[in-house]
N, C-alpha and C positions, 0 to 999 in steps of 0.2 A: 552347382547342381546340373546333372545333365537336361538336356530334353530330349521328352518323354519318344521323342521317334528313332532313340538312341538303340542299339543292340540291349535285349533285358539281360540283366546277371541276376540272379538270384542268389541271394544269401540265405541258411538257415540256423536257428538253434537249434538243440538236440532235446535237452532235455526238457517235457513236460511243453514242447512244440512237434516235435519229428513223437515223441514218446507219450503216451498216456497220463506217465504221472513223470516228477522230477527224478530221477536215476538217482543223482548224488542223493538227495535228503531219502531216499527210501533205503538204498545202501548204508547211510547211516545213521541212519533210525535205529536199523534191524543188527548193526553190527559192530555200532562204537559206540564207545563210553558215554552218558548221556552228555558231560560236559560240551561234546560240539556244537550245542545249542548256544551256547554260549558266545563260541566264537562264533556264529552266528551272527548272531545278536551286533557284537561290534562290529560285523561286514555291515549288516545294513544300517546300522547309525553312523558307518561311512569313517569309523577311527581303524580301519584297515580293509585293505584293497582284497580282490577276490583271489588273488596270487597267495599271497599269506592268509589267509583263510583257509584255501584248500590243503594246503602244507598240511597248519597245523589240525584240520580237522582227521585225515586222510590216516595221521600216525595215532589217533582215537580207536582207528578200525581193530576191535579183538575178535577177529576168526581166521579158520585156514582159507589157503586158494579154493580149496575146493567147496567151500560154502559160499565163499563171496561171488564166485562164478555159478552158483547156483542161482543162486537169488537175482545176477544179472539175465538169467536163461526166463524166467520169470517175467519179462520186462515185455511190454505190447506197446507197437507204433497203432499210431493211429491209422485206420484202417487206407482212408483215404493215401496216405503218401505214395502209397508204391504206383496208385496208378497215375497221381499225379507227378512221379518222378517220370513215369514212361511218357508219357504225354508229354513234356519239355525238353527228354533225352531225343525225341523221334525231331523233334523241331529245332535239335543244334541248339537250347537256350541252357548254357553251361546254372547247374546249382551246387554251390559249395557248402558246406558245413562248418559254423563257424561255432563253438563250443569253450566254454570254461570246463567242462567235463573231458571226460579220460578216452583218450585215440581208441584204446585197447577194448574198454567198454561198447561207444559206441559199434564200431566195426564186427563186435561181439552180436550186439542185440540187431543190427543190419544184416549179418549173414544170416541169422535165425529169421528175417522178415524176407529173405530171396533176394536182395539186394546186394551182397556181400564184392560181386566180381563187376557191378556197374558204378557204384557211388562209393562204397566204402575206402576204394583203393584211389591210382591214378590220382593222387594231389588233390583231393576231394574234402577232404575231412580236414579240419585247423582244431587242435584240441590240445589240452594238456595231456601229457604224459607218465604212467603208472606201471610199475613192476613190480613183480616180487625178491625180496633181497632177503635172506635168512630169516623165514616166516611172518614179514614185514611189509608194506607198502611203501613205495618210496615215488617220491611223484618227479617230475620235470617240466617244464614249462619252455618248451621251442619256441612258442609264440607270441610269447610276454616281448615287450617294446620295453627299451629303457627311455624312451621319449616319452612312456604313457605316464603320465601322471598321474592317472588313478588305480597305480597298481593292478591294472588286471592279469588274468593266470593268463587268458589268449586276449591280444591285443585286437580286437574283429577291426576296430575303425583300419589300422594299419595294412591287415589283410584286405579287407574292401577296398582301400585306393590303389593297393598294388594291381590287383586283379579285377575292379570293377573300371580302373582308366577311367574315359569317357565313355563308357558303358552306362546306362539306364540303371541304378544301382534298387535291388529290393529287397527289402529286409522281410523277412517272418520270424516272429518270439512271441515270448510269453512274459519273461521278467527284467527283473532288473539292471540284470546283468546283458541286457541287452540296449538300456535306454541311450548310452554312448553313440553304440552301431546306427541307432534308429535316428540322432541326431544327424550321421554322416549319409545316411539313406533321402534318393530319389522319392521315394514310398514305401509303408511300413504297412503291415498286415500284423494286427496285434490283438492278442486276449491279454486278460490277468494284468498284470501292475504295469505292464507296460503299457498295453492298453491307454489306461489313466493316466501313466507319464504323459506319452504323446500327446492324449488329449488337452492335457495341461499347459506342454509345450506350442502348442499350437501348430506340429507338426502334420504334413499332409499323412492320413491314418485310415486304416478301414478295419473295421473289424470283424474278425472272424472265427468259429471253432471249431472247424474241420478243414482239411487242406482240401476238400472236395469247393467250402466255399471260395477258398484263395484261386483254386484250379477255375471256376467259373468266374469271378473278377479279372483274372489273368485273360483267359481268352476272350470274353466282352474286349477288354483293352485291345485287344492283337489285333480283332477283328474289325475294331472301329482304324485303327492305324493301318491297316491293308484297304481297307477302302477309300481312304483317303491318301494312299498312295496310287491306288487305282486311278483316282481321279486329277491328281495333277497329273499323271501319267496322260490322258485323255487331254490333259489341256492344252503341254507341252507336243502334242502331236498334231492337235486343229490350231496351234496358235503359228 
């Protein structure tokens, strides 16, 4: 683990953390066969990983492009994000996206939030991938690990050491699909099941349910870490 006077990186989820509600389960809810519940069901008693999950839940989806992207247009970030992306863009503290969900998706409901030309692009986003192929969804998985052992659609732990180095590593989510990342995280900003994970795990955790509270835990931090750089600065000059 780094310490904590390390460069921060921030890491994000997307869905039902960046977003209001979960993107995937309201997408299909409203659009696939009800059996995805199902597979479901064996993601999280853990008899298949989130990689095969989304597969097969994804090929459930019966409607055109133009309704599924409807219903994605529909989709509200939490209001707090945007200004707490500006506030850590203006201060050079890089945040990535790290997602089981679909590139095409998020970047969708990010351009709709004014966000689309600062976070969505530029190597920003880590997520599964989704197309249409003769009236069909067909997914992809770029950032699936064959190291990861628990099968996930995006491997975050793998991404996070690439990119977080010896960086201050910070995770923020909401579920399950997150409790991996949260284990390989500096600090975890958590609601909803993950939340309880970490609490469980006895990981260092805080919790929060707006990015406006993570944005004021964040700067308390920064702010106590610039004055006590201040101050040895001060020591090393009288000593």
């Amino acid at each position: 683990m780094a310490n904590e006077d390390s460069k921060p990186v921030i890491f994000c989820d997307f869905d039902g953390t960046i977003t209001e509600i979960d993107v995937t389960d309201q997408l299909l809810s409203l659009l696939a066969h009800p059996s995805w519940r199902e597979v479901e069901q064996e993601w999280m008693r853990g008899t298949i990983g989130s990689r095969e999950c989304l597969e097969r839940q994804m090929a459930l989806v019966e409607a055109t492009e133009e309704e599924f992207n409807a219903l994605v247009d529909t989709i509200r970030v939490d209001p707090a994000f945007v200004p707490f992306h500006e506030y850590f863009r203006r201060r050079r503290i890089p945040i990535f996206i790290l997602s089981d969900g679909f590139d095409s998706v998020i970047r969708r409901v990010l351009r709709r939030a004014g966000l689309g030309g600062r976070l969505a692009f530029r190597g920003r986003v880590f997520a599964s991938a989704l197309k249409w192929k003769h009236g069909r969804l067909k997914t992809r998985f770029p950032h699936a690990s064959a190291g990861c052992r628990h099968g996930c659609a995006t491997c975050k732990v793998a991404v996070m050491k690439k990119l977080g180095r010896s960086g201050f590593k910070i995770l923020i989510g909401d579920g399950l699909s997150d409790r991996f990342a949260a284990e390989a995280a500096d600090l975890v900003y958590a609601k909803g099941q993950l939340l309880a994970y970490s609490r469980d795990r006895g990981l260092k955790v805080r919790a929060f349910e707006t990015f406006a509270d993570v944005q004021a835990d964040l700067e308390a931090r920064l702010a106590v870490r610039r004055a006590h750089r201040k101050l040895a600065g001060r020591v090393l000059v009288t000593s």
